[in-house]
N, C-alpha and C positions, 0 to 999 in steps of 0.2 A: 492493568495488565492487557487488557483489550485494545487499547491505543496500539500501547507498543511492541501488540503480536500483528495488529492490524497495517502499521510502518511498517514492520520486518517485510510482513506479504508482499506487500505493496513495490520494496525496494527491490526486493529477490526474487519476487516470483512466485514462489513456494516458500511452506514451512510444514518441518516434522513437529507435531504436536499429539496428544490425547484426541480419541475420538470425540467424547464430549466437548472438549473447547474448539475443536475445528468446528462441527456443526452450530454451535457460538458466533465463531467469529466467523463464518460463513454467510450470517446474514447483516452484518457488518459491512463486511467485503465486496458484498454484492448492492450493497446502497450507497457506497461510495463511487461505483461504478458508476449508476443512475445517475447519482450527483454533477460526476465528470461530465457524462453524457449533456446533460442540461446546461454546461459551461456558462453559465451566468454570475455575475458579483455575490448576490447571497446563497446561490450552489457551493461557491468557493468558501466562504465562510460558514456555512454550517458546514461542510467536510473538514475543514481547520479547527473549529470547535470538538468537533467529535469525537477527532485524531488527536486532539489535546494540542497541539502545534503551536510553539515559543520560535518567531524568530526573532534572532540576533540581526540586528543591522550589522552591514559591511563595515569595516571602517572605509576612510575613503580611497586609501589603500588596495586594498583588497579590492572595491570595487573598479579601479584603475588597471587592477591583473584581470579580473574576472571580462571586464571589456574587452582587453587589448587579447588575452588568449581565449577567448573563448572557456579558459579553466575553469568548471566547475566544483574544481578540489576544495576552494576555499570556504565552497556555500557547506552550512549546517546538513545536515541529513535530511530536516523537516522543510528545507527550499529544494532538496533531491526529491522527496517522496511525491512533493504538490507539485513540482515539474513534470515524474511520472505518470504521478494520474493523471491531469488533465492533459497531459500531452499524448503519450504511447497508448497509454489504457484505454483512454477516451476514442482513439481512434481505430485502436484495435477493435473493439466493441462495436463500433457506431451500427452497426448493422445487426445485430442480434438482441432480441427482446427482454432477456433476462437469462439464469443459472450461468455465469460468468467463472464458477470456481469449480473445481470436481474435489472429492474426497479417495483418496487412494488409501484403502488400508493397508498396514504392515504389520508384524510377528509382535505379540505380547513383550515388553521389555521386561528384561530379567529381573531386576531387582523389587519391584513391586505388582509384576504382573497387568499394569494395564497395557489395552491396546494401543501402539502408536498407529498414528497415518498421514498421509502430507495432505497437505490442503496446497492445492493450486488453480495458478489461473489457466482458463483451457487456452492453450495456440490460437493464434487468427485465423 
């Protein structure tokens, strides 16, 4: 579950979640960051291990559109999310030392009463 709340953040930005699993995946989120930062061979595979990350190869297809147009449509989610970290987030970042995410609370949800809040990553 932690993976694939830690993708979601990651592709989008934000996500509304429980307070307890944001401060969770908070410190997830924030060691993925460090990871990017360090842009090394085994920084990138221990963040793909962690993320749990399966890619699919291209066919050669696919890889012949993905060249020719720049399309990113055809790549997996998990070659969108490892493109955004180390690329946007990684540089977003590069200059501040750590707390990468903030927690925003919002209204108790009706049906069971816990609190919601977004977890995001703070602007550049």
């Amino acid at each position: 579950m932690m993976a694939n709340m830690l993708k979601s953040l990651i592709e989008h930005g934000h996500l509304e979640t429980t307070i307890v699993k944001a401060k969770e995946l908070r410190r997830h989120a924030d060691r993925m960051v460090t990871l990017a930062k360090e842009n090394s061979l085994a920084s990138r595979r221990r963040a793909i291990s962690e993320m749990r990350i399966t890619f699919n190869s291209l066919t050669t297809k696919e890889a012949r559109q993905v060249k020719k147009d720049g399309d990113k449509s055809s790549w997996s989610r998990d070659r969108f999310v490892m493109d955004k970290l180390f690329g946007e987030l990684r540089l977003r970042f590069s200059e501040r030392n750590g707390g990468y995410t903030r927690i925003v609370r919002l209204s108790d949800r009706v049906g069971d009463g816990g609190t919601s809040c977004y977890l995001e990553y703070l602007p550049a």
